[in-house]
Every structure is written in structure tokens, then in C-alpha cells.
Steps between C-alpha positions, in 0.01 A plus 500: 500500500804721570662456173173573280448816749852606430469419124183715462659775627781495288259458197359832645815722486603365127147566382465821654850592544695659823309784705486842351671747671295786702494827282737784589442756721448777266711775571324825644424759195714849588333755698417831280453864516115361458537403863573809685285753666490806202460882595131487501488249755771653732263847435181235603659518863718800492343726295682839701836424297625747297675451183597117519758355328474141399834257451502146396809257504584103583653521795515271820345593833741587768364248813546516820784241637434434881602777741818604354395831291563334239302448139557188289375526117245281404417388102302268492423314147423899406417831643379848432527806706249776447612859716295830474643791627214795600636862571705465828200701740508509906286214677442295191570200278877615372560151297314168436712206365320217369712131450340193320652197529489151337554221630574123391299380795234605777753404779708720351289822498385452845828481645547838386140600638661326820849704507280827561292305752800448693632816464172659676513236763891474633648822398333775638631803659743752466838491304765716484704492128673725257346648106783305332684784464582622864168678652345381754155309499231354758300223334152430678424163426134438612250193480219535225333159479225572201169331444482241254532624149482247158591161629779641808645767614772704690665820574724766698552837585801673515553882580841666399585778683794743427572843515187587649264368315345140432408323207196200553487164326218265523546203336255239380572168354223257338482172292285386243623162408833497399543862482587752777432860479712765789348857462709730699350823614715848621363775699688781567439597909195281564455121451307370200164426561372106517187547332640664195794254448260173581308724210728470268649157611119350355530698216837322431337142588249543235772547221692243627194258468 
């Protein structure tokens, strides 16, 4: 009984051949300018800026890397950075960056979503560094932990203060997929308003989707 068990299967694989391998994993089509947030949106939720000017180039996002004050590019299988620049004005939005990133897998995009988590979380407080060129700067790392936006989300907030003044970014970080989008929002003197950048952060989701 053994033998005619064995030789019907090995009638099986001559008739019908070995297995066929699983497809591919398609690779993830590049992220375009089709998939950032244009003027009229940014005007949708800011709609006080004056003369904005609107720059698009593939560039990498500059992460957080632990506690360190550090940045770490990240690529991804492509990216796109969208930055408007309004007419500098006291108390409001001075710059809005805008990074899409693709990437080969969904593991891979939430780790980034979870690098910002982290940040918020462990590396709050005060630090005490330098411009890069010799003047003196107080970093205010503080916790922003966002609502859920698209499929996750994360973010910070950092105030730079030197000479005087202070300069306010609110960051927010969402996923759709295998895609992560990091809008970065600068107020000059007051911190950027939640609302307006969880705003604009669903605006972003739906061209993302």
C-alpha cells in the first residue's frame, strides 16, 4: 500500500510538474509631486500666509536617532519633500516642510512612525547645544503624542531658542500603508497650533490614499 501511495505521488509531480513559485513582491511605485499637500491646501488651513513660496525636491527626511541630537537620513525605496515658505511675520507659521516616504515594507514605515514616538516619550526636556557655527542654543524638546491620523501616528515638538527669540516646530508623522508622511510646522515666538497641523496632517492622508 506504501509503494502504490508513494508511486501516485510521484505520478502527480511529473504530470503536473514541481510547485510554482509565489509571485514577487512587486516593488512599491515612486512617490510623486501628485502626493504632496499643494498651496491651496496649505491656504485650506493657513489661509493668513502671505506670499508663499512653494519648493519641491527628492530628498530624505532627517529622523530623529535616540537622545543624542542627532538626525539620521532616511530614503526609503523613494521620497519627496514638499517646503513652502510664507512671508517670515511675528506669531505665525514661518515654514512648513512636508517629507513622503516609500517604503519596501509596512514594518519599515512604522519604525520610522516609531523613532518620533520615542523621541516624544524618552527625550524630553531641556538641552543645551551650539548653531553649528559657534552661537549658543537651548533646544526644548517637549512630548506631543498626536491622535491617530491615516493608519498611525507620531510626533514632537521642539522650540529653538537663541538670541532672544524662539522659533516653534510641531511635528506630525502618519502612515498610510507603506508610506509615511512628516509635516513639520515653524512658528516664530508661539508654538504651532494642534488643530491646524492635525488639519493638514488629514489633508495629507487623503493624498496619500
Amino acid at each position: 500500500m506504501r509503494r502504490t501511495m508513494i508511486s501516485l505521488a510521484t505520478l502527480v509531480v511529473v504530470l503536473l510538474g514541481p510547485a510554482a513559485p509565489g509571485p514577487a513582491t512587486a516593488a512599491p511605485a515612486p512617490v510623486g509631486r501628485e502626493h504632496l499637500l499643494t498651496l491651496a491646501d496649505h491656504a485650506t488651513v493657513y489661509p493668513d500666509m502671505d506670499d508663499p513660496i512653494r519648493t519641491v525636491m527628492r530628498s530624505p527626511v532627517f529622523a530623529p536617532r535616540g537622545c543624542d541630537d542627532q538626525q539620521e537620513a532616511v530614503r526609503g525605496s523613494s521620497r519627496i519633500l514638499g517646503s513652502v515658505s510664507p512671508a517670515s511675520r511675528r506669531r505665525s507659521v514661518a515654514l512648513i516642510d512636508q517629507n513622503v516616504v516609500r517604503f519596501a515594507s509596512r514594518r519599515d514605515a512604522r519604525l520610522l512612525v516609531q523613532r518620533y514616538r520615542f523621541f516624544s516619550k524618552r527625550c524630553v526636556g531641556d538641552v543645551r547645544t551650539d548653531d553649528g557655527e559657534g552661537g549658543r542654543v537651548l533646544l526644548k524638546n517637549r512630548a506631543w503624542i498626536p491622535p491617530r491620523v491615516g493608519d498611525e501616528s507620531s510626533g514632537m515638538l521642539v522650540g529653538w531658542v537663541q538670541g532672544g527669540s524662539t522659533t516653534w516646530r510641531r511635528v506630525l508623522v502618519t502612515r498610510v500603508g507603506r508610506t509615511v508622511s512628516v509635516l513639520d510646522v515653524s512658528f516664530t515666538e508661539v508654538r504651532p497650533p494642534r488643530d491646524d497641523l492635525l488639519a493638514l496632517g488629514a489633508l495629507a492622508v487623503e493624498r496619500l490614499g
